[in-house]
N, C-alpha and C positions, 0 to 999 in steps of 0.2 A: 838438402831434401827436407823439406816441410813436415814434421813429425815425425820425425829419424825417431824420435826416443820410444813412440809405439812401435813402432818396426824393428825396435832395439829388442823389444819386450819380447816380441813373437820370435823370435832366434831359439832362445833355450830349447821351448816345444817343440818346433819344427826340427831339432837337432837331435832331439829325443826321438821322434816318430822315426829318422831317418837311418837311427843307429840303428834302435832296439827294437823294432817295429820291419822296415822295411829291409835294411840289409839280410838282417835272419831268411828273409824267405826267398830270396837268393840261392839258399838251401835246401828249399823245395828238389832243386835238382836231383835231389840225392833220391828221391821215388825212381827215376831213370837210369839207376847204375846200380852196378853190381859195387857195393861201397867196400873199400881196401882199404885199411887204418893206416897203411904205410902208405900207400899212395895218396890219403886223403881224399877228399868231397872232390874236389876238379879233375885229378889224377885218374880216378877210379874207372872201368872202360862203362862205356851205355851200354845197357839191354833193353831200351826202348820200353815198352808197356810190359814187361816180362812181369815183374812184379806187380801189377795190378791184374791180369790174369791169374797169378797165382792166387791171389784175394779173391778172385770170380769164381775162380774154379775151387775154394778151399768150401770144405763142408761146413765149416763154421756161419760161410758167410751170409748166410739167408738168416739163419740163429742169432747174430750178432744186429743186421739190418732191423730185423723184429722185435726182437727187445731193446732199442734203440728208439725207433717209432714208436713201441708202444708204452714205454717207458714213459719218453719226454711229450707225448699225446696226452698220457692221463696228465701229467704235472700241466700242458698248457690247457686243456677244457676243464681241470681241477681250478687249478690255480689261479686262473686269467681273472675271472667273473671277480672273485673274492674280496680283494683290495679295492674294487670298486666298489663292493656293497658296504665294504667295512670304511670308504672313504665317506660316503654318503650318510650311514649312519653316524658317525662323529660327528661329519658337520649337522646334522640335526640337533646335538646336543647341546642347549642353553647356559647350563650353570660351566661357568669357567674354569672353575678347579677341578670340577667331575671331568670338563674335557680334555686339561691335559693332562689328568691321572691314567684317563682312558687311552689315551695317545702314547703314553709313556710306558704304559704295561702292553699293549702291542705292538711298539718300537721297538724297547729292550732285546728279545732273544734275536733277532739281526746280530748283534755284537760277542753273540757266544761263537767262537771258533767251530769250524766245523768237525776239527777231532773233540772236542767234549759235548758237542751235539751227538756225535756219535756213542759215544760215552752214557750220556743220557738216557739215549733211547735203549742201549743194551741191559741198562738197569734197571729202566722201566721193566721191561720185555724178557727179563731172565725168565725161566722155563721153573727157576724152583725160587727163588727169595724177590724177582721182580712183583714192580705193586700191582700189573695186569694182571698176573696171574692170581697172586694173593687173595684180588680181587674175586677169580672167577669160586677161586676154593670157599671163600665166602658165603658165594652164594649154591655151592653145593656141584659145582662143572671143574671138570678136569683140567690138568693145567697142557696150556699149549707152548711149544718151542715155537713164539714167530716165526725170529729169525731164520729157523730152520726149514718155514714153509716155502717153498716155491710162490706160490701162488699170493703169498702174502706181500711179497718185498716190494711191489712195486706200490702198494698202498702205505705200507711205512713208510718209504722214502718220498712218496707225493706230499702225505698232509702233515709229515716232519717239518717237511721242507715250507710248506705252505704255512705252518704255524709260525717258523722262524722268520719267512721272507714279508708275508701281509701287510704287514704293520709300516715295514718300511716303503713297499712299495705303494701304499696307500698316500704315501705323504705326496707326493706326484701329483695324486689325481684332488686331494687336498689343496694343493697348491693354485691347480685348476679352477676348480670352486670360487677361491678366494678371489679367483681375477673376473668372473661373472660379473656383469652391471648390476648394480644393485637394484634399479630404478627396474629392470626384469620383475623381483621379487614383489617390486611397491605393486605395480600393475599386477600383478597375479595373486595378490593380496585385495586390492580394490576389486577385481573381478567374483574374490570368494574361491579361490581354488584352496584346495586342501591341502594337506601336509604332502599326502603321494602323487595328487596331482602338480606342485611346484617341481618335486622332484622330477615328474615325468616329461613334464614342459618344459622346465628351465634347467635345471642341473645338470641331467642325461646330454641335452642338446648340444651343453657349454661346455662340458666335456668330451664331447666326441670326437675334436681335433686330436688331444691328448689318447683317449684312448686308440684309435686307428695310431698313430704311432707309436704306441708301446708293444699294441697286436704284431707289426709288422716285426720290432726288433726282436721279439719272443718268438715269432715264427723264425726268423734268420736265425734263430741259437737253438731251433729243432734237434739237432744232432749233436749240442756242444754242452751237453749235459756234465754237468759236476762228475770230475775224475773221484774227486776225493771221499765223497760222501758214499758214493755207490762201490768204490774198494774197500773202506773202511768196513762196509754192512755185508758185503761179500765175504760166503762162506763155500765149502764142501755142498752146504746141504741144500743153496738158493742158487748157487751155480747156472742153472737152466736158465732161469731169470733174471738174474744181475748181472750176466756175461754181457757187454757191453763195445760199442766200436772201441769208446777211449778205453777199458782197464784191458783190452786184447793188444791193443795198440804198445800200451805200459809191458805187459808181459811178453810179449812176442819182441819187441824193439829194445828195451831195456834191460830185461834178465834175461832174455836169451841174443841179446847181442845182433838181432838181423835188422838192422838200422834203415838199409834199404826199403824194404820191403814195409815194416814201421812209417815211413815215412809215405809212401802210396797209400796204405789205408789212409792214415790221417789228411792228405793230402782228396781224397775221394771224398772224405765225410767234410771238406769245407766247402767240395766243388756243390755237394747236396744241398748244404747252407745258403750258399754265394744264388743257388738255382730259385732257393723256394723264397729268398728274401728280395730277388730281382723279382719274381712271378707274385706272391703278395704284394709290395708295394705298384705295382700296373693295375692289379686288382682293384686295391685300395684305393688309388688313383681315378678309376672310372666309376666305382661306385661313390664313392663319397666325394671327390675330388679334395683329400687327403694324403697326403704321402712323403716321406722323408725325400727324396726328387721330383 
């Protein structure tokens, strides 16, 4: 066979995808049984849709759906625009050491772990010794428990998240930029366009392959919002608001052992994914004639 040694190369991946990837969800099946530890996953008897009924019909579940949506809503109309403005400002920037000081200083928090992000922000945010508050005693305002506000948590964890993620996710649309014809820039330079008019003409346009596919993958992860960030910052007192599909999924499935049932939520919250990330990319598709298919 004529190139055996590439086809050699692709074995490992495809053997990875096929272990750890697709046999696991072979175990989806377990949403449809009533699961028996001694019986195991095959053994176990079906109860057909019993367990996603009980999801439908659990009072939580409208609670859970909402602060799900409105959660990963604000982090994607937050979030989305940003990296781009901040991709576009850098590439404006001339002097070469300024640029990658700049690149480098909103690169860096990507690499802090999510338990000392969290960490972070609780120290910021302490109610007596954090520097927010310190802050507000400063200037003569009482001090606030964030954490503690309902109303608050979803704005913590958006522009946390957004402070940490920008930097990286800009380098993408950077990346973008860089493969623009230059001979674009000479021409719109000979015509006399401006700094905001180059950007509007040429940079926006060069990048809007790139961006239509980044929109559709961030719509597809609608529903697959960080376990870890939003348990970690989860209290008593934000409860209303941080209760979430995945940390109910964790505590219903996990500490209290109903695996089944675990297993249909999470198994509903990908069919949501699977739904809105086939429906945007068609979208995507006929408006721009952009699209991951």
């Amino acid at each position: 066979m004529k190139h055996w040694q590439l086809h050699l190369l692709v074995i490992p991946p495809i053997l990875f995808f096929l272990i750890f990837k697709y046999y696991p969800m072979l175990n989806a099946v377990l949403a449809f049984k009533d699961y028996n530890v001694i019986k195991g996953i095959w053994g176990s008897p079906w109860v057909g849709f019993k367990n996603f009924q009980l999801f439908f019909e659990n009072p939580m579940f409208w609670t859970l759906l909402k602060n799900t949506l409105k959660l990963s809503g604000y982090l994607l109309l937050a979030g989305f625009p940003i990296p781009i403005l901040l991709a576009l400002m850098i590439n404006e920037i001339r002097g070469g050491r300024f640029k990658r000081f700049v690149q480098l200083i909103s690169f860096a928090p990507y690499f802090i772990s999510t338990v000392v992000m969290v960490s972070i922000i609780m120290l910021f945010l302490a109610p007596r010794l954090g520097f927010a508050n310190i802050a507000l005693n400063f200037f003569g305002m009482d001090s606030i428990n964030f954490l503690g506000e309902p109303g608050m948590f979803r704005s913590i964890y958006v522009w946390s998240d957004i402070w940490q993620t920008a930097g990286y996710s800009a380098v993408i649309y950077l990346a973008a930029l860089a493969g623009i014809d230059p001979t674009l820039y000479e021409a719109a330079k000979v015509d006399g366009a401006s700094r905001f008019q180059k950007i509007r003409h040429v940079d926006l346009p060069g990048i809007v392959p790139t961006i239509v596919i980044i929109l559709i993958l961030n719509v597809g992860n609608v529903m697959a919002l960080g376990f870890e960030k939003v348990y970690l910052l989860q209290n008593p007192l934000n409860i209303a608001n941080s209760e979430i599909i995945a940390t109910y999924v964790y505590s219903i499935g996990l500490l209290n052992a109903n695996y089944s049932f675990a297993t249909a939520v999470g198994l509903f919250n990908s069919l949501i994914n699977l739904v809105l990330l086939v429906t945007v990319n068609g979208v995507a598709k006929r408006i721009t004639n952009n699209s991951i298919w």
